[in-house]
C-alpha positions in Angstrom: -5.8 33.7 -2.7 -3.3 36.5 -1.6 -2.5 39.4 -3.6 1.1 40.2 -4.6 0.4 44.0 -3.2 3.0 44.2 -0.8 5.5 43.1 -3.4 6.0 40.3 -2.5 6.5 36.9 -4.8 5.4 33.7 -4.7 7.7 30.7 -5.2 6.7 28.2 -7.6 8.4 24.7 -6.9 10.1 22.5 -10.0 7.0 20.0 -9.2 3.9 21.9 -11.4 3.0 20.0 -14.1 2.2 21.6 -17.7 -1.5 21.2 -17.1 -3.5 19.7 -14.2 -3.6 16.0 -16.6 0.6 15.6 -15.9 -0.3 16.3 -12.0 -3.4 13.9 -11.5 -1.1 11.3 -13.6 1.2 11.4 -11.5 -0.9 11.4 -8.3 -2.5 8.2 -9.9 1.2 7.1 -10.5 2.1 7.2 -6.9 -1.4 5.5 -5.6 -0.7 2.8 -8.1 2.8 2.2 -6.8 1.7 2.1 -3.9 -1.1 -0.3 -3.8 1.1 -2.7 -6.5 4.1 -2.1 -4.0 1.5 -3.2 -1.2 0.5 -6.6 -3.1 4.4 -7.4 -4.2 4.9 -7.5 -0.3 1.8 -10.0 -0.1 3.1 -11.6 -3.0 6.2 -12.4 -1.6 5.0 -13.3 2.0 3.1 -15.8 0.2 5.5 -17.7 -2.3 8.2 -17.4 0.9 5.6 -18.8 3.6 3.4 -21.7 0.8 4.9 -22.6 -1.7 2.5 -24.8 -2.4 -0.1 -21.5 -3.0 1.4 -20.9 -6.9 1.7 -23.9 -9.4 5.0 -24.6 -11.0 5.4 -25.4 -14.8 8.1 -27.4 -15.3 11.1 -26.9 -17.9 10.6 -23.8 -17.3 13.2 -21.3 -18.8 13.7 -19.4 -15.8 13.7 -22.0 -12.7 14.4 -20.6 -9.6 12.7 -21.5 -6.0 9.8 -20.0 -5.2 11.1 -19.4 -2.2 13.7 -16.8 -3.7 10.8 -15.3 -6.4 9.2 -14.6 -2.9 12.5 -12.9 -1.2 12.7 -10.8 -4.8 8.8 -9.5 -4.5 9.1 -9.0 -1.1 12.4 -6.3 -1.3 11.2 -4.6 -4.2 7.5 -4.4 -3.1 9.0 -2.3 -0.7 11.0 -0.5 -1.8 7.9 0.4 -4.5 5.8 1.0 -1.7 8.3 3.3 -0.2 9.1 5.4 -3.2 5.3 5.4 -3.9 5.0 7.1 -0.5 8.2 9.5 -1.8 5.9 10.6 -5.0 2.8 11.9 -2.6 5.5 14.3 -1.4 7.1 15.4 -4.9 10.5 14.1 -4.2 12.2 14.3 -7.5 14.2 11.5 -6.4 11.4 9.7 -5.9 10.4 10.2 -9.6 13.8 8.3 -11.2 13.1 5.9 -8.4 10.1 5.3 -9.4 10.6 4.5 -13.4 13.5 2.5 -12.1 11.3 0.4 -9.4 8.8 0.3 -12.5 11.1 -1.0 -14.9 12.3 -3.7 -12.4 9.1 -4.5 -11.1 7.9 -5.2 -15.2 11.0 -7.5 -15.6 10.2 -9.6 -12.0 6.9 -9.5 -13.4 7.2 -10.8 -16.7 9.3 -13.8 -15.5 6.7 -14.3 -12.7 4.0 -15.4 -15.5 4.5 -19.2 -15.3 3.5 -19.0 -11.5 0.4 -16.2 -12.0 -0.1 -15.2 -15.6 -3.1 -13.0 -15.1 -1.9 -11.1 -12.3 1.3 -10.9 -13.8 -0.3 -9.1 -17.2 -2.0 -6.9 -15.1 0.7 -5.6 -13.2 3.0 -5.9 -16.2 0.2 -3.0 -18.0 0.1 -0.8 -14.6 4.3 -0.7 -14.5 4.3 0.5 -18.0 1.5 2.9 -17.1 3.6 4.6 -14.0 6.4 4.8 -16.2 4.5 7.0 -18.8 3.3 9.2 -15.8 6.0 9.5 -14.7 7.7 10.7 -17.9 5.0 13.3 -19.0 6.4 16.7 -19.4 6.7 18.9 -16.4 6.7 23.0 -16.5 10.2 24.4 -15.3 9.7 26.7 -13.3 9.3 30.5 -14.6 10.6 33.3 -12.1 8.1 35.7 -10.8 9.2 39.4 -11.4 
């Protein structure tokens, strides 16, 4: 660690948590998104290539193809994936992006459970847990004199 002997001061960045739980939650917020943006793009490669992989209900309330619940897991996979990838740099974008993506992602989800309903749960409990990480309170940051 350097000393602040020569007068000069370090620069703290708007990215430190309150305590080292906020910083690993949000570390484990960016791993999840993007391991669950990883299996959305599988997820949607699948439905869009076999749709004969997922059974259908029918009279359902929401019917729509498979083909297009594939095209919809596919795009937001990635773009999950990619602001995932955002959070491992601190982006602060990347942090309303990725409550956003989270939000979405629960909503795709939750009218995804006819076709999967386990997998749909889980990821249904792991979206609402990178939203709370994602919304725990940060430190501002304090100038240095």
């Amino acid at each position: 660690m350097a000393s602040n002997v020569g007068g000069t001061h370090q620069q703290r960045t708007g990215w430190e948590a309150r305590s080292t739980w906020a910083t690993g939650w949000t570390a484990a917020a960016a791993v999840l998104m993007t391991f669950g943006g990883i299996m959305a793009i599988f997820e949607g490669i699948s439905a869009i290539a076999h749709d004969d992989v997922f059974v259908t209900t029918r009279n359902f309330t929401y019917a729509f193809s498979l083909t297009g619940w594939g095209w919809i897991h596919l795009i937001l996979g990635a773009l999950v994936l990619a602001a995932g990838l955002a959070l491992f740099s601190g982006a602060a974008w990347a942090r309303a992006t990725g409550i956003a993506l989270a939000g979405l992602s629960m909503i795709a989800h939750f009218v995804w459970l006819p076709y999967a309903p386990v997998w749909s749960i889980v990821l249904i409990v792991i979206d609402g847990f990178i939203i709370w990480a994602l919304c725990s309170p940060r430190r501002e940051p304090t100038p240095l004199t």
